[in-house]
N, C-alpha and C positions, 0 to 999 in steps of 0.2 A: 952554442945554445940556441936552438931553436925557438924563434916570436912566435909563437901559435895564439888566434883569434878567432872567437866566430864573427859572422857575417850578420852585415844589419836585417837582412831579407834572406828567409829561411828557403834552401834550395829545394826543399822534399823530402829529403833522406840525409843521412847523420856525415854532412863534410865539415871538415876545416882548413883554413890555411894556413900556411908555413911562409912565413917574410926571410927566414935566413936561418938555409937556405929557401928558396921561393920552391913551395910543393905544394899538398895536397895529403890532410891525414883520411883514412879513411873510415866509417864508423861500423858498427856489428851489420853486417850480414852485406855490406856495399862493396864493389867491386870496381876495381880499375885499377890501370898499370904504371908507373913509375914517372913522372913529369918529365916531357921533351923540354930542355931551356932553349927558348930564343934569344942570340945574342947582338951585344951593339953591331959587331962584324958582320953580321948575317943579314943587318937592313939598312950598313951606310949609303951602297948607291939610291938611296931612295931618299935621301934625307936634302933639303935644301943645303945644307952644307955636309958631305960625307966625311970631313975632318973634325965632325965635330965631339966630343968626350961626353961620356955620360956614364951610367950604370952599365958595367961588363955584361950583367945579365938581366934582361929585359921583360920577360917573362915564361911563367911555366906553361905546358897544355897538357893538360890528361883527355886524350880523345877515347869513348868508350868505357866512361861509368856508369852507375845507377844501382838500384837494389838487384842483388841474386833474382829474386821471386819475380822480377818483370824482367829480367835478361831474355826468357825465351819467344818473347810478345815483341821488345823491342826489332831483335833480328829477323823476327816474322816478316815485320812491317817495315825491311829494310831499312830501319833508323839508326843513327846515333847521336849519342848526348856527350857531350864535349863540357870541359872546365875551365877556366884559363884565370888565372891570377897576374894582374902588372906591377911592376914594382912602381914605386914613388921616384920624383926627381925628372930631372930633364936631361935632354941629349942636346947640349947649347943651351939655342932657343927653343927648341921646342920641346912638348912633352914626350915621356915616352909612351910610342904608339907601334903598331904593325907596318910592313912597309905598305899594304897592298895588293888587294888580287881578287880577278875573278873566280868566282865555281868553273872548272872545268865541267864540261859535258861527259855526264855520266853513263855508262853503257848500262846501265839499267833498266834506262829509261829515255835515253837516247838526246838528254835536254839539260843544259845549266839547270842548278837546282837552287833552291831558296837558303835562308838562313833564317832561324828563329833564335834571336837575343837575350837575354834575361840576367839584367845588372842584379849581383847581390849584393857588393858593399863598393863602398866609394864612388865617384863619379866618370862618368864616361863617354865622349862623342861616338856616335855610329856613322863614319863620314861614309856617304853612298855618292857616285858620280855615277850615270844614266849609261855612260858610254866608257871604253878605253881608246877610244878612237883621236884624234886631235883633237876633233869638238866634241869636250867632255857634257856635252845638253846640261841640263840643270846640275848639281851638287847638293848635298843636303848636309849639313852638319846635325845629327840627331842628338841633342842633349838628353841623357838617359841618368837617373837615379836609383837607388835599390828599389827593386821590385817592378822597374819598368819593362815592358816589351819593345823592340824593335826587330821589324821583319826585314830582313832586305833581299828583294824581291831578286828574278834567274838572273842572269849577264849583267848583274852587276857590276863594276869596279866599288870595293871596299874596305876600310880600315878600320881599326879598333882604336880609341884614344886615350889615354888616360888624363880627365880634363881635369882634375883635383892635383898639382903635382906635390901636394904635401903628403898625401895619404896614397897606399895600396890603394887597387880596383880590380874585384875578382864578378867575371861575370858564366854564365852557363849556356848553353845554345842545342836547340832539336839541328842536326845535318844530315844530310843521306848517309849511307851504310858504307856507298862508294866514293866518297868526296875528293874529290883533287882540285888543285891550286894552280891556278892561270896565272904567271906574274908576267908574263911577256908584252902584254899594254904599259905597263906600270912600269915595268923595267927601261925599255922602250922612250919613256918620258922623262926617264929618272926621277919619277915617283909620280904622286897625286898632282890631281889638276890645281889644286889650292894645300899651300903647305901651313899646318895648324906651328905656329908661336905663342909662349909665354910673354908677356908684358904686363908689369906690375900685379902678379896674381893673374890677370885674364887673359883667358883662350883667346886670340885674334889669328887671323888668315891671310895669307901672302900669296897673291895669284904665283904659279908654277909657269913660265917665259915660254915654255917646251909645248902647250897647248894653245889653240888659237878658239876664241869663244869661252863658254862657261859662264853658268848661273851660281852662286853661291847661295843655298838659300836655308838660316840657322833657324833651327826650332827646336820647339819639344817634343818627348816622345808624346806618341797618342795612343789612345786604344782600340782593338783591336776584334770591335763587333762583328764587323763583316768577313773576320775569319772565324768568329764563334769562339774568340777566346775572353776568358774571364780576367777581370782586372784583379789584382789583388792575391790572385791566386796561381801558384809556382807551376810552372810550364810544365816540370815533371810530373807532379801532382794531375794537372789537365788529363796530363795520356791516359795517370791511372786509370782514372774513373772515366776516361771513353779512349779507348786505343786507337781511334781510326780520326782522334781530330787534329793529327798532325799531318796526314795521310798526304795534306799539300807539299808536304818537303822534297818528300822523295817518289813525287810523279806529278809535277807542279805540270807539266801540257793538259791535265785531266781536269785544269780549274784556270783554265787561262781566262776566264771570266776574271776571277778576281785581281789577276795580272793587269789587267787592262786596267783598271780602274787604279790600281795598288799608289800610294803615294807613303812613301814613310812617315 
């Protein structure tokens, strides 16, 4: 029997999700294809301890939904809109999260490209590290809530966390059209610069041996004036009513102004 729930923070267009099994319903006139599952197998070498047991299935991702009626707008603007739902529970110590990875360099546009976040139900870190290199420069652990934004700017290293481990966390994201996954920093380390732990209920971090350096630095999400985006209101939603204000995603060298400056 399938859990079906909506979401604390309304996506744009008519989704739901599915806890068991982990999916994705989708509502009149919305389009998208069949949830890819990430499994525990699929991100042990990255885990401080790879022996460790948790949920078989970790979570779902539907890459390329959204409404019929803006399908032909989104591919214009070489975009895409991503979904991902985590499941609850931990793997050991820590929560279930992604292993990690940069944007591969898109032939699009010839440059790592951005990532635009947007938590709709449960709680969620946006761990960013500046570098994949041994000195991972600063670390940011993003604590995000429904309806937050977080960007995370080109050559990233980055993960997804799920910081609530009682509850699902389904969040949405704007990505280039051509997006691929770098995991060979991360792999390389055998995972993140700082590995996220549960203890008594709280999210805590345990520097990673395999890099030398590192800032750890935990905050809140913020907003997100200086890309011209609105608080409160659904990233999908944004495109509608202007097509061209995501236009940073998928040709981020065109606005390396706000690159320079960008702090999560």
């Amino acid at each position: 029997m399938k859990n079906i729930h909506e979401m604390a923070f309304n996506p744009g267009f008519e989704l739901s999700v599915s806890e068991n099994p982990l999916g994705f319903l989708y509502g009149e006139k919305v389009f998208g294809p069949e949830p890819e599952i990430r499994r525990l197998d699929d991100i042990r070498a990255s885990l401080a301890d790879p022996q460790s047991k948790g949920p078989a299935e970790l979570y779902a991702i539907v890459m390329d939904v959204g409404l019929e009626d803006d399908r032909e707008e989104i591919v214009k603007r070489n975009l895409l809109f991503g979904a991902v739902t985590y499941a609850a529970g931990t793997i050991g110590r820590e929560p279930v999260r992604s292993q990690g990875h940069i944007h591969a360099v898109s032939a699009s546009c010839g440059s790592s490209t951005p990532e635009v976040y947007e938590i709709w139900d449960g709680e969620a870190v946006i761990y960013i590290q500046q570098s994949g290199s041994d000195n991972p420069g600063k670390c940011y652990a993003v604590h995000a809530h429904p309806g937050d934004v977080v960007i995370v700017p080109p050559g990233c290293v980055h993960a997804t966390i799920n910081a609530d481990v009682s509850h699902s966390m389904t969040f949405g994201a704007w990505c280039v059209r051509d997006y691929g996954f770098d995991y060979r920093d991360v792999r390389r380390h055998g995972g993140i610069a700082f590995f996220p732990y549960v203890e008594e209920g709280a999210l805590k971090w345990e520097k990673n041996p395999a890099y030398t350096g590192g800032e750890l630095i935990s905050k809140r999400a913020r907003s997100w004036e200086d890309f011209s985006l609105e608080a409160g209101v659904p990233i999908y939603t944004q495109f509608q009513k202007d097509k061209d204000r995501f236009s940073f995603v998928p040709d981020p060298m065109r606005y390396s102004d706000l690159w320079e400056s960008c702090l999560p």
